[in-house]
Every structure is written in C-alpha cells, then in structure tokens.
N, C-alpha and C positions, 0 to 999 in steps of 0.2 A: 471588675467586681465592685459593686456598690454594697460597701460595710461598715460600720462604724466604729472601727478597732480603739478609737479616742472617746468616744460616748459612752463604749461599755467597759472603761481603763479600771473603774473600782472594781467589777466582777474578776478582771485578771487579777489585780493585785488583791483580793481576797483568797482565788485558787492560792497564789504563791504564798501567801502568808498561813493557808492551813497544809500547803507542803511542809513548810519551816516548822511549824507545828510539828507535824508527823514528824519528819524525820529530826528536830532535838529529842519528841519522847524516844522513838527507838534506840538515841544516840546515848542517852540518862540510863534507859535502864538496862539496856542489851548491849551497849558499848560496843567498842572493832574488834576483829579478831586478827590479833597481830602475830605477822609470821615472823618466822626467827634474824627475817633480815632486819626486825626491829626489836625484838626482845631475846635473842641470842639461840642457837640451838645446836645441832649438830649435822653435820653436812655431807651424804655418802655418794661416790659415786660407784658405780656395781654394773660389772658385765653378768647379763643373766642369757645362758647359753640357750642357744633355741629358739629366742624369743620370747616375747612378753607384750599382754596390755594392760594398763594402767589400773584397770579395775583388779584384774590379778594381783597387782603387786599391791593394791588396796587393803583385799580377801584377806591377804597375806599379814599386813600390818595391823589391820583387823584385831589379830589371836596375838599380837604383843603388846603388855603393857611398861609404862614406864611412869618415873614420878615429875611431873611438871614443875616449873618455877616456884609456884604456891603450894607444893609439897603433896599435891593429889596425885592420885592413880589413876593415869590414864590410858587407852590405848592409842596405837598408831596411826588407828583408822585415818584421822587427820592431818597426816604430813603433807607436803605439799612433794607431788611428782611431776617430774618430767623428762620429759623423752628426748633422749639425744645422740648425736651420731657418733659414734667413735672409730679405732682403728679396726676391732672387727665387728661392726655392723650397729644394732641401736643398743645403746645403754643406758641405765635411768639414774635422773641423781631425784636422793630424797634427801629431803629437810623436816627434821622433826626437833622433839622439844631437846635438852640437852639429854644425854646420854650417858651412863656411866659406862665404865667397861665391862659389868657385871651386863649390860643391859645390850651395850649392843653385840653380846655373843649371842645373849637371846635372840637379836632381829637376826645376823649372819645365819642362825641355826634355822631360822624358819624357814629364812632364805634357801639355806642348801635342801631344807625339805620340799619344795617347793620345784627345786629345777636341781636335780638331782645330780650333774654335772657340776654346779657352783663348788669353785675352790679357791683357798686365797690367792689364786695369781687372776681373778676374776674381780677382786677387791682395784678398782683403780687407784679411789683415792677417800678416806674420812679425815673429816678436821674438825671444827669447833668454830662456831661462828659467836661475837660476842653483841652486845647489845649496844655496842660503841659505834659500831659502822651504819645500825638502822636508824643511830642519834644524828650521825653526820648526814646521813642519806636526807631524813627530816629535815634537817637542817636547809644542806642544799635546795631541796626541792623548795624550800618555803622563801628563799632567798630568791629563787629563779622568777618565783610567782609573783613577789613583790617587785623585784626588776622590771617586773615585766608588765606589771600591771602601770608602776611609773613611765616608762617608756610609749606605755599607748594613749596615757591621760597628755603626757606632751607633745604627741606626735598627732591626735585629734585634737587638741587645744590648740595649735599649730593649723592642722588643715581646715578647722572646722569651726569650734567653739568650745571653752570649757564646759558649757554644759551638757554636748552633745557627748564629751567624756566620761564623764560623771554618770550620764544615762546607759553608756555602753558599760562603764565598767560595773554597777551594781547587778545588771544583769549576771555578767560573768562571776562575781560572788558566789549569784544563786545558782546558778548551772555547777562549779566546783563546789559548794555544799553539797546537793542531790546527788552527784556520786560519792561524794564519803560518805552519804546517807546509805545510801543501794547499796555499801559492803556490809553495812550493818542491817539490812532489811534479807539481806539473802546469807547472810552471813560468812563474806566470803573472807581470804587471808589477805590481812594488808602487807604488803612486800612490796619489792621496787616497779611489777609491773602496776599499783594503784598510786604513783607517783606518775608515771608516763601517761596514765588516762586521766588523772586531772590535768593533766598539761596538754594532751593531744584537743583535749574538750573546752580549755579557755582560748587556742590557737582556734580552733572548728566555729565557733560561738560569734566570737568577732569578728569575723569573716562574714558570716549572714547581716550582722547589723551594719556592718559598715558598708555593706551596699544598699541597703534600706536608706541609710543616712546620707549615703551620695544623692540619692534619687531623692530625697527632703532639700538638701541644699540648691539641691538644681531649681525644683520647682517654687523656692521660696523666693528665686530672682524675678518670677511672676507677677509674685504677690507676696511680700513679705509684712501683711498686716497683722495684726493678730486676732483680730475678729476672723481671718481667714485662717488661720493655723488650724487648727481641727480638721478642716476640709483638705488643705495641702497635705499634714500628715495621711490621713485616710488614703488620699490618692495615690502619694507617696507608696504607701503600704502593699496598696491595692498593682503597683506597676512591676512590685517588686515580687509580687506573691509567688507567681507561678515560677521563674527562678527561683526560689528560696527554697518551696516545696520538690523541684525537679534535683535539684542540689542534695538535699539530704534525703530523698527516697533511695537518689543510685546509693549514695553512702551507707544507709540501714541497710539495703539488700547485699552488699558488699559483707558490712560488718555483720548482720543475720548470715551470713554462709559461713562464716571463721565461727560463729557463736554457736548456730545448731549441729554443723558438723567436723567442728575442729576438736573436740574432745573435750575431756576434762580440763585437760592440760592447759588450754587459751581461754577458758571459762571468767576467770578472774579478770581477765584484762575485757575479754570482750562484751562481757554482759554490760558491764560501768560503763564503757564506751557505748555502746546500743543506747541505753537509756542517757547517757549527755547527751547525745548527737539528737533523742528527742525531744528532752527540755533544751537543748541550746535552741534550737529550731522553735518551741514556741515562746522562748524570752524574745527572739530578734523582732517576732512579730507584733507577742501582745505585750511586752513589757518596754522595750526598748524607748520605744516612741512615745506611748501613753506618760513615762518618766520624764523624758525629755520635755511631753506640753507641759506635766504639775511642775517643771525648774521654768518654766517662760510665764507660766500664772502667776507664781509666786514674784517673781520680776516684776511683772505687770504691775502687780498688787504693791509692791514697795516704791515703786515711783509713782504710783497714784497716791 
C-alpha cells in the first residue's frame, strides 16, 4: 500500500485534537454518571420466582422512587442490574442510590407485586455500599495505570528508544481519554466494570504499535537517514497494515457479539470497549508514528 500516513500527520493530529475537544465539552457539561461503587448506595440481592428479564425488573423499578445523594426524587429506572446464578436458578442483584428503610419496603412491595410468589426467604442478601471503596477502587486503578504506563516507557526505552516511548504512550492517554469520554457521550454508569475497560484498552493499544514499531526498527537498519525517515516510516506502516486491521476486525466482531446481543447487563463494559479497540486501532496507525517523526524533527532541529 502506497500512503502517506507521515505527509498527512497534521490532518490526524487535528481529528485527535477536535475528539479532545468533543469529549472535555461533554465531560464540563454532562459529567459521568457514577454508580454506587463510586458514590455509595445500596446493594440487593433477590430471588424472583419464575423467572425474570432485566427489562422487567427495570418496568418494575420504573414506578419506585427514592431521594438521591443531592436530595432529589428519583426514580429506580436507573439502577444498575445484573443477572446471576444462584442456588435455585437466576437471581438479580440491584444497585441503586442509598436506600432508607421506608424506601426499600417500597421496592420489596413492588417486587412482590410483580412475582407474586416473592417472600422474605427470597431476600438473599441487602447491605449498603459506602463511597469509600469506589475512592480506593480510583485509587487503585489510577496507580495500576501509572505503573504501568512507567513500566512500558522503560521497557521501550530499553528495547527501542525513549522516544519511540513517548510516541507510544501519548497515544495510549488518548485512547484511555475516549473511553471516559463514551461513558459520558452515552451516558453510561461508572463502576468497576469502566476500570477494567480502560485497562483492557491501554493493554489492546500497545500491542498494535509496538508491532508497527518493530517493523520501524527493522527497517531503519537499511537506512537510518533522516531524509529517509518519512519513507521508512510509511513503509513501516504500510507492512504492518493488513495485520493491525486483521487484528482488530476479529476483536470488534467478537466484542460486537457480547455488545448487540449480550443484553443490557454487559452494555457498560462492552460498548467503551468497541469503541477503544477502534480509536486504539487508529492511534497505532495514524498517531503513533507521525508522533515519533515530529520527536526525530525536533532532534534534527536542535543539533542543527
């Protein structure tokens, strides 16, 4: 494939720069919508006799309200469910805003109106989740990400060059931005599965480049001028394309299966994921490298 993935580097880094755009405004004025494993709530698990789908027990939460953190009235519509196996057969746990006891007899009563066998030996288990554990969650997750993000600058600075680092890891900023962004663009709940999808998405990301960047290193033992740079990148690019693309098509059609027919329930996780696995996929090609020539210009430029 003859392209000039380095000649047209300003038109990518303008897309990525009105993505960042796009998603701080959504992020300013629409904010994330955090679920209670980050700002605390209440936590039930419930055998509902007969059976049940998600959207039922939705319908259900629907017709109850309660008063959230900020002291509004809400309804339930927006708990987060899920479906899970127990000792007789599926049961769902919900997580909604905090609960008082006035309140959750209200949900229990709708409950039993609903599945008219519901009785308290169907009550598995409620408790109270407090907002301390979605601080350490934070917490951890942001520590893993910087570990890890030190870990790869030394370990390409090691096999490659610091600035082949540096190029890999800004990408991965921007790819872990665009999904914080997409919970705020669809509005989905932040919980511990939007810690595992920026994580699964900076692991997925760096993967693509660092085989673009083998095939760079290889071919600069040809010719390692820098009048030639441009063209070796290019090539680079170009050798690498058709694996990169074959790579993340099988992945999207994997992750599209969980996405359009795994329910409601994997929606949070899968959606953020879909969309990393397709911005990771175009940083490895049109950001990675183009970054890596402007740190070899800029080089150039100061010993000149």
């Amino acid at each position: 494939m003859n392209f000039d993935f380095i000649g047209k580097r300003r038109l990518w880094f303008i897309i990525a720069l009105g993505i960042i755009a796009f998603g701080i405004a959504f992020l300013i004025f629409r904010g994330l919508n955090f679920g209670i494993d980050f700002t605390g709530g209440t936590k039930l698990l419930l055998n509902l006799p007969g059976g049940f789908t998600a959207s039922q027990v939705r319908d259900v939460l629907a017709g109850v309200e309660a008063t959230d953190a900020n002291g509004r009235t809400v309804t339930l519509e927006s708990s987060y469910i899920q479906e899970t196996v127990g000792t007789e057969g599926q049961e769902v746990v919900i997580r909604t805003v905090p609960l008082t006891e006035e309140e959750r007899e209200k949900l229990l009563a709708a409950i039993a109106e609903e599945w008219p066998d519901f009785s308290d030996e169907d009550i598995r288990n409620i408790e109270n989740v407090g907002p301390v554990v979605g601080g350490e969650l934070l917490r951890n997750a942001l520590l893993a990400l910087l570990l890890a993000s030190i870990g790869m600058i030394v370990y390409i600075s090691f096999r490659f060059e610091l600035k082949f680092a540096v190029a890999a890891l800004i990408p991965l900023l921007f790819d872990s931005f665009v999904v914080i962004t997409s919970f705020s663009v669809f509005n989905l709940e932040v919980n511990s599965p939007f810690v595992a999808s920026v994580l699964t998405i900076v692991g997925y990301s760096i993967n693509n480049t660092i085989v673009i960047f083998d095939r760079v290193r290889e071919n600069l033992r040809f010719n390692s001028s820098f009048k030639a740079l441009p063209a070796t990148l290019n090539l680079s690019i170009s050798q690498s394309l058709l694996r990169t693309i074959n790579t993340s098509l099988t992945t999207l059609i994997t992750v599209g299966a969980l996405l359009f027919a795994g329910g409601e329930t994997l929606k949070d996780f899968t959606l953020p994921l879909f969309i990393g696995i397709f911005c990771g996929t175009f940083t490895s090609i049109f950001l990675a490298s183009p970054l890596f020539f402007e740190l070899k210009v800029r080089e150039n430029k100061a010993r000149a």
